[in-house]
DRENGU-389825 format. One record per atom (N, C-alpha, C, O): residue number from 1; chain; atom name; x, y, z. Coordinates in Angstrom, 3 decimals. Atoms other than C-alpha are relative to their C-alpha. Example, Ala and Ser with C-alpha at 12.3 -4.5 7.8 and 13.67 -1.06 7.14 Angstrom:
! DRENGU-389825
@pos 1&unit A&site N&c1 0.890&c2 -1.190&c3 0.000 $
@pos 1&unit A&site CA&c1 12.300&c2 -4.500&c3 7.800 $
@pos 1&unit A&site C&c1 0.900&c2 1.200&c3 0.000 $
@pos 1&unit A&site O&c1 1.936&c2 1.181&c3 0.665 $
@pos 2&unit A&site N&c1 -0.820&c2 -1.190&c3 -0.060 $
@pos 2&unit A&site CA&c1 13.670&c2 -1.060&c3 7.140 $
@pos 2&unit A&site C&c1 -0.770&c2 1.090&c3 0.730 $
@pos 2&unit A&site O&c1 -0.261&c2 2.198&c3 0.899 $
! end
This chain:
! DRENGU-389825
@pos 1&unit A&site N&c1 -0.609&c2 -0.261&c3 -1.291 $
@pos 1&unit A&site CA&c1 292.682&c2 0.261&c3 73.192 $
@pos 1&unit A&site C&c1 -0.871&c2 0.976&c3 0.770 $
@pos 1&unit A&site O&c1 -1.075&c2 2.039&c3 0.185 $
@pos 2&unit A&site N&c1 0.272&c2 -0.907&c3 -1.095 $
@pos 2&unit A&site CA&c1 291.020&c2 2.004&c3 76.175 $
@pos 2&unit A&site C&c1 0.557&c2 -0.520&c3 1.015 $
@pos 2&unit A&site O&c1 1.496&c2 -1.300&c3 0.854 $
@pos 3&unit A&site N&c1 -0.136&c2 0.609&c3 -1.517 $
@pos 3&unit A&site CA&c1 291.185&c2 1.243&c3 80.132 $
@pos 3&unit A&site C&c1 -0.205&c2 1.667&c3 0.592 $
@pos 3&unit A&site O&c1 -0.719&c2 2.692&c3 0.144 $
@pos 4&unit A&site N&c1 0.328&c2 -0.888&c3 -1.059 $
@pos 4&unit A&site CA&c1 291.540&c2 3.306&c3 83.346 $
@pos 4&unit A&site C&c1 1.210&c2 0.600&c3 0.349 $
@pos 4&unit A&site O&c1 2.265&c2 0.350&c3 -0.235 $
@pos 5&unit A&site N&c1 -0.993&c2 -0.956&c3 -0.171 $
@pos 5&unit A&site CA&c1 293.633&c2 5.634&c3 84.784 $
@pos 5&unit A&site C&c1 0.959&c2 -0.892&c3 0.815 $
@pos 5&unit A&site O&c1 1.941&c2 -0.193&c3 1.065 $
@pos 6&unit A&site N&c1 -0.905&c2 0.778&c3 -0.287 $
@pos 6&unit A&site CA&c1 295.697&c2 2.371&c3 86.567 $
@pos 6&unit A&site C&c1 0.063&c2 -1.580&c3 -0.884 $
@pos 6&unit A&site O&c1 0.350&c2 -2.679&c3 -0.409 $
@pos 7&unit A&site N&c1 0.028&c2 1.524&c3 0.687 $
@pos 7&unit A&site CA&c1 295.323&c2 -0.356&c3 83.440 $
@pos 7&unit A&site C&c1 -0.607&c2 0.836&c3 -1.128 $
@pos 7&unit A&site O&c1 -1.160&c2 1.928&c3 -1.266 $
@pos 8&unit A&site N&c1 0.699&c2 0.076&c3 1.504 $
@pos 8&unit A&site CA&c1 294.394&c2 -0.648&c3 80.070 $
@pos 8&unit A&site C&c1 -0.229&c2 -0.848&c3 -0.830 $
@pos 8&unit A&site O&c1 0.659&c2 -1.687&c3 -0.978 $
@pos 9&unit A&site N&c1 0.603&c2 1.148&c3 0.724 $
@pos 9&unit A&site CA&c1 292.543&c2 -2.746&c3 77.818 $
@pos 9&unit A&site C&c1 0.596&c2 0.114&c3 -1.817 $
@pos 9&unit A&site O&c1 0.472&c2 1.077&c3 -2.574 $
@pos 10&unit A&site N&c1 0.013&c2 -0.132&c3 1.455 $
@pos 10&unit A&site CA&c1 293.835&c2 -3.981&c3 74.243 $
@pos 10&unit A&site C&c1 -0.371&c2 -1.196&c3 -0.536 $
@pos 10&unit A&site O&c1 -0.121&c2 -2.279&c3 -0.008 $
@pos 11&unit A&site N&c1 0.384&c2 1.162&c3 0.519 $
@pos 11&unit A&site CA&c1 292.297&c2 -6.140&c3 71.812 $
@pos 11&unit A&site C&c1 1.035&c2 -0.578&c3 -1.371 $
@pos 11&unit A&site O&c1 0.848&c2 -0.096&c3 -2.488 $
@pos 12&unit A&site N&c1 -0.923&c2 0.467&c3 0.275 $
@pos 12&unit A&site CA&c1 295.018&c2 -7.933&c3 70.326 $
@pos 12&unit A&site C&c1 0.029&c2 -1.039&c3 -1.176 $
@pos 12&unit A&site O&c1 -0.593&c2 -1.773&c3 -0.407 $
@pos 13&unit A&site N&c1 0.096&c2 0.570&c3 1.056 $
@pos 13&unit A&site CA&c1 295.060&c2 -10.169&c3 67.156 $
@pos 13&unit A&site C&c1 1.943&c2 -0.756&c3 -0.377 $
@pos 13&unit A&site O&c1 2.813&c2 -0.172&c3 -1.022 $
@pos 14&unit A&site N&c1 -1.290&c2 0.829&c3 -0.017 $
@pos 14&unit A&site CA&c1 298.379&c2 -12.803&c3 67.304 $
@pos 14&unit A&site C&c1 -0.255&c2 -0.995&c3 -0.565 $
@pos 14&unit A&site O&c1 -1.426&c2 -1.274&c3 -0.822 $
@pos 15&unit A&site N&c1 0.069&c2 1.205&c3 0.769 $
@pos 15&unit A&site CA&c1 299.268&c2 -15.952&c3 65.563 $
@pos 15&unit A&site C&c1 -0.302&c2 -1.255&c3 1.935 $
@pos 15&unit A&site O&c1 -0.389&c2 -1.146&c3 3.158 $
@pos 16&unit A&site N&c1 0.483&c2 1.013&c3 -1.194 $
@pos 16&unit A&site CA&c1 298.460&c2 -19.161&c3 67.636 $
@pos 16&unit A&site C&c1 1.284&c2 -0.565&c3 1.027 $
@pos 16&unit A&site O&c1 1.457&c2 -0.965&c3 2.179 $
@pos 17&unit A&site N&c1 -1.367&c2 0.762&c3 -0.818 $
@pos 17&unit A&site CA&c1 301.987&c2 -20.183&c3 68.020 $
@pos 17&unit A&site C&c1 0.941&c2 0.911&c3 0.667 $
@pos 17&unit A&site O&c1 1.945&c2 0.574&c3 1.295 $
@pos 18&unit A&site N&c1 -0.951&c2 -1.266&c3 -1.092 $
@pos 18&unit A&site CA&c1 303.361&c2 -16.587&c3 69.533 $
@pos 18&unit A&site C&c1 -0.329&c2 -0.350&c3 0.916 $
@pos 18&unit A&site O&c1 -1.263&c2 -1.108&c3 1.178 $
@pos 19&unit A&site N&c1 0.026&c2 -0.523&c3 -1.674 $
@pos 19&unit A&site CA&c1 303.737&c2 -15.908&c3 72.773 $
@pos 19&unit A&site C&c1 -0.380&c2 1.013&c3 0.282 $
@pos 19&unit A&site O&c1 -0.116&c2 1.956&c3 -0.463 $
@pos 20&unit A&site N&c1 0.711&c2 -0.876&c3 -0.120 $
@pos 20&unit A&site CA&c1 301.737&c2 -13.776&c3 74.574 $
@pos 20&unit A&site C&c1 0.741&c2 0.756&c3 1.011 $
@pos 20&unit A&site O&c1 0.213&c2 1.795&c3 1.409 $
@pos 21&unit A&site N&c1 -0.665&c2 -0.622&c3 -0.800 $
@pos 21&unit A&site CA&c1 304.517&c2 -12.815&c3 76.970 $
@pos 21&unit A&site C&c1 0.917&c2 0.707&c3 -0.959 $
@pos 21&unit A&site O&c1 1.299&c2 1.799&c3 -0.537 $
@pos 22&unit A&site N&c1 -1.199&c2 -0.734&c3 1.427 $
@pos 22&unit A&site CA&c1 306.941&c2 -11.612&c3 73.773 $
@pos 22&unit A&site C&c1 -1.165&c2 1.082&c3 -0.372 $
@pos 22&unit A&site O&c1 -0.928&c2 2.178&c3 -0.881 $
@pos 23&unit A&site N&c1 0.923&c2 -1.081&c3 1.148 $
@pos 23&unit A&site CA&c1 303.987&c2 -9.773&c3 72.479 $
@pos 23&unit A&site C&c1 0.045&c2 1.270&c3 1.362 $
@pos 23&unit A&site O&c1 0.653&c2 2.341&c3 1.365 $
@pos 24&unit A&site N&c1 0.374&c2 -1.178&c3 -1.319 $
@pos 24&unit A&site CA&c1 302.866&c2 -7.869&c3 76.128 $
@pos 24&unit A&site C&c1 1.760&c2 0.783&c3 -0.270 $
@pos 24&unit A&site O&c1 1.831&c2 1.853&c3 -0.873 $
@pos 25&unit A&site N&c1 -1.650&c2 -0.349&c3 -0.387 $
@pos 25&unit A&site CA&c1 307.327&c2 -7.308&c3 76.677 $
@pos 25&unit A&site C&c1 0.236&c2 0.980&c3 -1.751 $
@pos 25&unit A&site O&c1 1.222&c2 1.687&c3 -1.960 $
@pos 26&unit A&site N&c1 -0.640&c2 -0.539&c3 1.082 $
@pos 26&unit A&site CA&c1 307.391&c2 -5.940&c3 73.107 $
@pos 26&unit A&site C&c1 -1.162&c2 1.274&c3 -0.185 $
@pos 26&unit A&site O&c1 -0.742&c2 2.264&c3 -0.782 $
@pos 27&unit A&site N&c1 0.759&c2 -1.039&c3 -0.349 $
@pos 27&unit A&site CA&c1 304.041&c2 -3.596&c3 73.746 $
@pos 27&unit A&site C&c1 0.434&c2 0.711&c3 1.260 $
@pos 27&unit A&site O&c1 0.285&c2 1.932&c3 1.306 $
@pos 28&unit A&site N&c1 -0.147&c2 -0.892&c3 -0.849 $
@pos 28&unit A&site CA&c1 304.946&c2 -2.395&c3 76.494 $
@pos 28&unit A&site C&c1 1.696&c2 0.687&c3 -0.290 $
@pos 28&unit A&site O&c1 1.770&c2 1.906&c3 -0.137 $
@pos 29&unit A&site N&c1 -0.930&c2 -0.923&c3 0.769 $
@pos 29&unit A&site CA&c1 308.539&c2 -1.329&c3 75.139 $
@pos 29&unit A&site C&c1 -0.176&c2 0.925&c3 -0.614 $
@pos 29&unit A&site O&c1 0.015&c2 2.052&c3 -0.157 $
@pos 30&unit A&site N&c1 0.003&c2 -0.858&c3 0.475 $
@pos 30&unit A&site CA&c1 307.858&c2 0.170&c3 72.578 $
@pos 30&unit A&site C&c1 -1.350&c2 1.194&c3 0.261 $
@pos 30&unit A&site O&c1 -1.289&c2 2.237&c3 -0.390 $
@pos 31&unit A&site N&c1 0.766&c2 -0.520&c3 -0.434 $
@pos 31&unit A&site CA&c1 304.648&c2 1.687&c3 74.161 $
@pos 31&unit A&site C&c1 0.539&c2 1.315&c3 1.036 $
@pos 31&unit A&site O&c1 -0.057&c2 2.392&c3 1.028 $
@pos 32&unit A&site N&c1 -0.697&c2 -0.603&c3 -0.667 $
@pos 32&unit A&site CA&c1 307.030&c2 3.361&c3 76.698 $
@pos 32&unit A&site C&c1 1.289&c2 0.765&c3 -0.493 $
@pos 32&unit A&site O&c1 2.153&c2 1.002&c3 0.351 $
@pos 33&unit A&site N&c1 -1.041&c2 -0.218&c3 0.958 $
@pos 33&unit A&site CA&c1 309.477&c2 4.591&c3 74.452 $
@pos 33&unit A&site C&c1 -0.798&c2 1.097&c3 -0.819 $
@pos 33&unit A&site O&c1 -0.303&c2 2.213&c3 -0.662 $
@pos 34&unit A&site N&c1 1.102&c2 -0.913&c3 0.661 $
@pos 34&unit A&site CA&c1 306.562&c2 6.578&c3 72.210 $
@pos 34&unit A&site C&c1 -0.421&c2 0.700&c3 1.378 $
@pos 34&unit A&site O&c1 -0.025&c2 1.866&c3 1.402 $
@pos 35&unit A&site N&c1 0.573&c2 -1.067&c3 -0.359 $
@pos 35&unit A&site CA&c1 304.854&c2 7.948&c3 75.135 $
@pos 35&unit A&site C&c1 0.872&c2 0.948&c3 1.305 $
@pos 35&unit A&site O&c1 0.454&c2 1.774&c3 2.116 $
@pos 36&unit A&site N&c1 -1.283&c2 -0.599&c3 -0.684 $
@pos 36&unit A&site CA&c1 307.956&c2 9.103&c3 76.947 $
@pos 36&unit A&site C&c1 0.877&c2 1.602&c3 -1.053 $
@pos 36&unit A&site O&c1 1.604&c2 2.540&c3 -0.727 $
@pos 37&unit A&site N&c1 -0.496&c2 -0.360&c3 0.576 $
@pos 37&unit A&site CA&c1 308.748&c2 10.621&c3 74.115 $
@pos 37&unit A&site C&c1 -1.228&c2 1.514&c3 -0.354 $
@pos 37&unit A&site O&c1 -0.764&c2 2.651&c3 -0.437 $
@pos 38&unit A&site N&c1 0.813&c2 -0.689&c3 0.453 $
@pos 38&unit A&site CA&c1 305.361&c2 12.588&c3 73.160 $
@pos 38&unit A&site C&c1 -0.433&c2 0.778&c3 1.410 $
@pos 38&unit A&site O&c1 -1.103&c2 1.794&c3 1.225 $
@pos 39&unit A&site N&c1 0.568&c2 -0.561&c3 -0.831 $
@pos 39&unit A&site CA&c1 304.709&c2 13.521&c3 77.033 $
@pos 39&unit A&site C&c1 0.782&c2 -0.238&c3 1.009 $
@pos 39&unit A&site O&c1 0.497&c2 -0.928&c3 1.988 $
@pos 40&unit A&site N&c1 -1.345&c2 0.581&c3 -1.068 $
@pos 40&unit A&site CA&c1 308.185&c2 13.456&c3 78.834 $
@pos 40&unit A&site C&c1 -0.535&c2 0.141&c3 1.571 $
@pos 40&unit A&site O&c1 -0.032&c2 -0.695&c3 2.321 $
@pos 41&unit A&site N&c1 0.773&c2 0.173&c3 -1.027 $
@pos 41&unit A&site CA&c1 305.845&c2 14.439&c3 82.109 $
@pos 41&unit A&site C&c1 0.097&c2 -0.986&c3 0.518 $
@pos 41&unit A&site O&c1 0.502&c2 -0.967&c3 1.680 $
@pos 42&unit A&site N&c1 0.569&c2 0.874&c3 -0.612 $
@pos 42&unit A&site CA&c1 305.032&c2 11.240&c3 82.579 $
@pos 42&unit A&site C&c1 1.091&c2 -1.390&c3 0.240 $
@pos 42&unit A&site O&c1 0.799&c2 -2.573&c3 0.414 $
@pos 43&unit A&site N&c1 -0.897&c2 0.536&c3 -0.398 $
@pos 43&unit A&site CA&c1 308.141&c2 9.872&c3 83.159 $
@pos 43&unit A&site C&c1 0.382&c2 -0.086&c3 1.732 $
@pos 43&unit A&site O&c1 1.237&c2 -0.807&c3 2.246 $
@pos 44&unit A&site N&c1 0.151&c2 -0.432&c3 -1.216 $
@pos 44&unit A&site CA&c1 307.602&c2 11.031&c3 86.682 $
@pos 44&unit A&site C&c1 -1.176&c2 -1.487&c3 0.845 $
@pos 44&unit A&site O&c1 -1.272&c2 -2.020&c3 1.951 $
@pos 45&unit A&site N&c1 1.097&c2 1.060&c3 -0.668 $
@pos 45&unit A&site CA&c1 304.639&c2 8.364&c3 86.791 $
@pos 45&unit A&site C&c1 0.938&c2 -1.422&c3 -0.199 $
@pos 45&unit A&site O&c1 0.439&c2 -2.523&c3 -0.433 $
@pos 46&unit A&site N&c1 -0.689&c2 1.531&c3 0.471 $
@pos 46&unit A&site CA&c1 307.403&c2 5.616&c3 86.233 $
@pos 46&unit A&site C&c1 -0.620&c2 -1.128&c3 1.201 $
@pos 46&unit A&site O&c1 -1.269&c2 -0.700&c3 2.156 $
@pos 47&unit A&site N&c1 0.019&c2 0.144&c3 -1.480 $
@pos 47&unit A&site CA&c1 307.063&c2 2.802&c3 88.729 $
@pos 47&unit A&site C&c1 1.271&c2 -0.888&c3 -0.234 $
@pos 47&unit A&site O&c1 1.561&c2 -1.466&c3 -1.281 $
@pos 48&unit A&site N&c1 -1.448&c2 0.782&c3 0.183 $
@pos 48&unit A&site CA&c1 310.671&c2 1.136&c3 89.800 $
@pos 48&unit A&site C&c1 0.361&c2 0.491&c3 -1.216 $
@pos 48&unit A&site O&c1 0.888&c2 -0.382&c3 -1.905 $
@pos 49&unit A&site N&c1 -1.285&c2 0.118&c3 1.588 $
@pos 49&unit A&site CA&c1 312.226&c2 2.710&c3 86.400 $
@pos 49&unit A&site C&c1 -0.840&c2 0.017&c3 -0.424 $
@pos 49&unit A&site O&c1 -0.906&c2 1.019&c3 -1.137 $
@pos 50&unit A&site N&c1 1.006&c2 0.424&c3 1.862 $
@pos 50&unit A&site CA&c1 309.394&c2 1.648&c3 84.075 $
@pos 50&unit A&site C&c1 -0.993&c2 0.073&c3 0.141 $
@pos 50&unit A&site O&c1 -1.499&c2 -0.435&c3 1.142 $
@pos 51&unit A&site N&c1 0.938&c2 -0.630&c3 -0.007 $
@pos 51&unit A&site CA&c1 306.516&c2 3.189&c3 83.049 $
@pos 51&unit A&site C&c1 -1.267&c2 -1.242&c3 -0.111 $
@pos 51&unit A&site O&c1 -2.434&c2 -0.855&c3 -0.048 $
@pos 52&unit A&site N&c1 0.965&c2 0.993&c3 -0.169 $
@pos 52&unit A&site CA&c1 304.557&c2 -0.424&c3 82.954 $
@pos 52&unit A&site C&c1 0.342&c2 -0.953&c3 1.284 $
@pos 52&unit A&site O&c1 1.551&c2 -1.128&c3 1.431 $
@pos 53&unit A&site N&c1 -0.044&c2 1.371&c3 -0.871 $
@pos 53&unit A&site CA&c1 304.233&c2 -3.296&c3 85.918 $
@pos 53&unit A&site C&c1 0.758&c2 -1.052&c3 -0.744 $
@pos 53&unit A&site O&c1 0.922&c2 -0.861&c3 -1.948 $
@pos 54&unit A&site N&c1 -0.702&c2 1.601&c3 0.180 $
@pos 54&unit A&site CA&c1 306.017&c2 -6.674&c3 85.358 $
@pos 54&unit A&site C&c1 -0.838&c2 -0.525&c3 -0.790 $
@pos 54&unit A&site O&c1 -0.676&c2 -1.012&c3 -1.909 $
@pos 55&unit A&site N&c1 1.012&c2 1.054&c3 -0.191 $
@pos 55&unit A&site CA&c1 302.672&c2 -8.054&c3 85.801 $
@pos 55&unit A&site C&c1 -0.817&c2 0.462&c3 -1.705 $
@pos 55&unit A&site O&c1 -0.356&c2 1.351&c3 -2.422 $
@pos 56&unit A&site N&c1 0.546&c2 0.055&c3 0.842 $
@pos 56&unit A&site CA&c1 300.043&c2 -8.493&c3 82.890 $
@pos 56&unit A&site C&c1 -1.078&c2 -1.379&c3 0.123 $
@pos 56&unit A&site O&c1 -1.077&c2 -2.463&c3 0.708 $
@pos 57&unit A&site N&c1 0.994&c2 1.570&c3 -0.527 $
@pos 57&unit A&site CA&c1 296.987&c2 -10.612&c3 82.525 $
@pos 57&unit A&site C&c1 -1.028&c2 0.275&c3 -2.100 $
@pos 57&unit A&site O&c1 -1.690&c2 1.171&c3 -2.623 $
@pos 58&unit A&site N&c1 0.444&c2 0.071&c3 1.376 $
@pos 58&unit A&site CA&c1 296.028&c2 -11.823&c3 78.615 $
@pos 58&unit A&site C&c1 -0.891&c2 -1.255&c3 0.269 $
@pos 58&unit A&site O&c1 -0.352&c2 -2.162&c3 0.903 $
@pos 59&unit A&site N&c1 0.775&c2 0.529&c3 0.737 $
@pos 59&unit A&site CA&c1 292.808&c2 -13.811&c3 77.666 $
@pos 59&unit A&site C&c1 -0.307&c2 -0.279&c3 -1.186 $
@pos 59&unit A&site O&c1 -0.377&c2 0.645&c3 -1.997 $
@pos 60&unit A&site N&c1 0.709&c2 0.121&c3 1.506 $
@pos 60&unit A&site CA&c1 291.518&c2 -15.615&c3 74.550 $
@pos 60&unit A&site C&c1 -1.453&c2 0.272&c3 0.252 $
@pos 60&unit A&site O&c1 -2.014&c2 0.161&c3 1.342 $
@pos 61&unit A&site N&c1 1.355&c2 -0.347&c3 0.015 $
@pos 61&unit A&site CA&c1 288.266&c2 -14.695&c3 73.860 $
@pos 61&unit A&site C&c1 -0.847&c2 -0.959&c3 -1.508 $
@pos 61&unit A&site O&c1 -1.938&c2 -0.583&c3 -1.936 $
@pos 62&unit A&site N&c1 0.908&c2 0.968&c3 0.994 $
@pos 62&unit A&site CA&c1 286.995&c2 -17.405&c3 70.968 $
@pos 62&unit A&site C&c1 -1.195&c2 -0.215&c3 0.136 $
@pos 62&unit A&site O&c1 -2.070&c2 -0.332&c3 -0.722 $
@pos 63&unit A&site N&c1 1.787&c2 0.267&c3 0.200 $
@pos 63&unit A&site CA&c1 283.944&c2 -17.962&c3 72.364 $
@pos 63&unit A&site C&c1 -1.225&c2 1.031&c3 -0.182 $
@pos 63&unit A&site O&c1 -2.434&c2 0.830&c3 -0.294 $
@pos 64&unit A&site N&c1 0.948&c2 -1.014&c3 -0.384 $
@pos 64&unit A&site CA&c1 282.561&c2 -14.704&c3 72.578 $
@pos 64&unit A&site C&c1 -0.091&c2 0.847&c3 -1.541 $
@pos 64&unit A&site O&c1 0.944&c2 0.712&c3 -2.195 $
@pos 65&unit A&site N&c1 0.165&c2 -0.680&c3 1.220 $
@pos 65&unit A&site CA&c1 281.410&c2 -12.477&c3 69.264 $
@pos 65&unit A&site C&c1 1.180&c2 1.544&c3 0.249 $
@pos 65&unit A&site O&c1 1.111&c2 2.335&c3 1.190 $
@pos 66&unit A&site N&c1 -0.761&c2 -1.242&c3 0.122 $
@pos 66&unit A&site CA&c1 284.089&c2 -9.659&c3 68.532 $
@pos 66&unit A&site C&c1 -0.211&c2 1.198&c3 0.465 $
@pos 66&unit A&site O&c1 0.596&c2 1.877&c3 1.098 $
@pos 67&unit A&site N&c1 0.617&c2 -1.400&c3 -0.148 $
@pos 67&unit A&site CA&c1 282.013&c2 -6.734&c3 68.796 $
@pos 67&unit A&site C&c1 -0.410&c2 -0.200&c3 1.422 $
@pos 67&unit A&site O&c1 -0.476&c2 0.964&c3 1.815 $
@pos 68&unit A&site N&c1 -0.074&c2 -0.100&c3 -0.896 $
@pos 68&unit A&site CA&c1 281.338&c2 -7.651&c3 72.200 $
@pos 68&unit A&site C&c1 1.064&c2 0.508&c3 0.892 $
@pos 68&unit A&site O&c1 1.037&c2 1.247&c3 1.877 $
@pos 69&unit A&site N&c1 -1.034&c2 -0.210&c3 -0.646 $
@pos 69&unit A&site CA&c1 284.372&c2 -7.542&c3 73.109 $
@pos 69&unit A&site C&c1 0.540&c2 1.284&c3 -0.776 $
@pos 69&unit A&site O&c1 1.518&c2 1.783&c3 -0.219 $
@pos 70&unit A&site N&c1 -0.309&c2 -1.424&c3 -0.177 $
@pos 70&unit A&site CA&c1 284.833&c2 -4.236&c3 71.435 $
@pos 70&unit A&site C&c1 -0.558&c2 0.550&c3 0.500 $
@pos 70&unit A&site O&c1 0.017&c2 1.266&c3 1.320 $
@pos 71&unit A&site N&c1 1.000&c2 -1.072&c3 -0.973 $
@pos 71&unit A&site CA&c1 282.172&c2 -2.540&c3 72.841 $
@pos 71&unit A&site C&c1 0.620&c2 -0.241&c3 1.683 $
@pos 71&unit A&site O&c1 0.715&c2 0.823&c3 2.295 $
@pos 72&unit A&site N&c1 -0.395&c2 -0.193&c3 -1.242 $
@pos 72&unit A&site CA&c1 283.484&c2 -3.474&c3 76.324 $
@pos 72&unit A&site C&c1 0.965&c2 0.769&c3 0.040 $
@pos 72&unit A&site O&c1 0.919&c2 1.774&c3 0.749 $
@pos 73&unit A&site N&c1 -1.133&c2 -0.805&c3 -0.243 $
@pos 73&unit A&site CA&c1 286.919&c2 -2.276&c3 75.680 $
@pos 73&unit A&site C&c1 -0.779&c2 1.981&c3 -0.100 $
@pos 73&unit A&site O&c1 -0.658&c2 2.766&c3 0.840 $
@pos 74&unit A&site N&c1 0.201&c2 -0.942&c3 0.586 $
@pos 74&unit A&site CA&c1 285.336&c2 0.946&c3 73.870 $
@pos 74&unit A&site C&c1 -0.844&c2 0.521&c3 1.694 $
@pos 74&unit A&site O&c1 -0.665&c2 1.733&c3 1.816 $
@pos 75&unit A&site N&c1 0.633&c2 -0.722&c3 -0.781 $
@pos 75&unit A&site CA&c1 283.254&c2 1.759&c3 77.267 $
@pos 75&unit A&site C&c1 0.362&c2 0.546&c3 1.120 $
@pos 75&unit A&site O&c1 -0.274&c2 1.154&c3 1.980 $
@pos 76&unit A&site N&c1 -0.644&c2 -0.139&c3 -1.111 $
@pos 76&unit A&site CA&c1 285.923&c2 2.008&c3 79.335 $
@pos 76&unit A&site C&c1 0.422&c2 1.360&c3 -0.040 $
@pos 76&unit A&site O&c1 0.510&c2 1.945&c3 -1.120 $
@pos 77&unit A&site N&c1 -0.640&c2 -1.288&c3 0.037 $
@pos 77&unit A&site CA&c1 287.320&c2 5.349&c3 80.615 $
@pos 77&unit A&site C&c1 1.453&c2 -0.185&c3 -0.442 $
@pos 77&unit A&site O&c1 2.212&c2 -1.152&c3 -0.380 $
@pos 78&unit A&site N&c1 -1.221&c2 -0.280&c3 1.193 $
@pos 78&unit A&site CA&c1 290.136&c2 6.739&c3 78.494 $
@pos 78&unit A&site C&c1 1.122&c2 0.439&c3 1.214 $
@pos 78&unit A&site O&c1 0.969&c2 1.219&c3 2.154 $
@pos 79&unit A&site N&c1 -0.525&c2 -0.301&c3 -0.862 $
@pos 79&unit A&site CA&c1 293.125&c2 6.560&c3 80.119 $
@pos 79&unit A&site C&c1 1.034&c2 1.381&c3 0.248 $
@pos 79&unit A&site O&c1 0.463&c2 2.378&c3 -0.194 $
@pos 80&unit A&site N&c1 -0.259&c2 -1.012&c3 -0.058 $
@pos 80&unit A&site CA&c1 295.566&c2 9.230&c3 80.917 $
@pos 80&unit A&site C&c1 0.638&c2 0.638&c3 -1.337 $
@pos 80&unit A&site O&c1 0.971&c2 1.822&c3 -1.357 $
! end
């Protein structure tokens, strides 16, 4: 996991037949739930109520070698 101070990048490892909308709706729960909890502050940054967007945007990445795609995530600025 990294990203930016409005997004963040995770590299994700799911079965073929999940859903990638159950997976995001169940990261971002309990993602918001932990850091509500460790940095009540930032409950202030909610937006509408909830500390994530609706929105979300997931890619497969099969064609590309792994470590590429860590090193991208890994170069990103750390978010807040």
């Amino acid at each position: 996991m990294d990203g930016e101070g409005d997004h963040v990048h995770l590299l994700m490892n799911y079965p073929p037949k999940g859903s990638a909308s159950s997976l995001v709706k169940s990261q971002k729960g309990a993602s918001s739930y932990v850091l509500l909890g460790r940095r009540p502050r930032i409950g202030k940054c909610y937006w509408n109520n909830a500390l994530w967007s609706p929105f979300y945007f997931a890619a497969s990445c099969g064609g590309v070698a792994l470590d590429v795609i860590k090193r991208y995530i890994e170069q990103q600025a750390t978010p807040l």
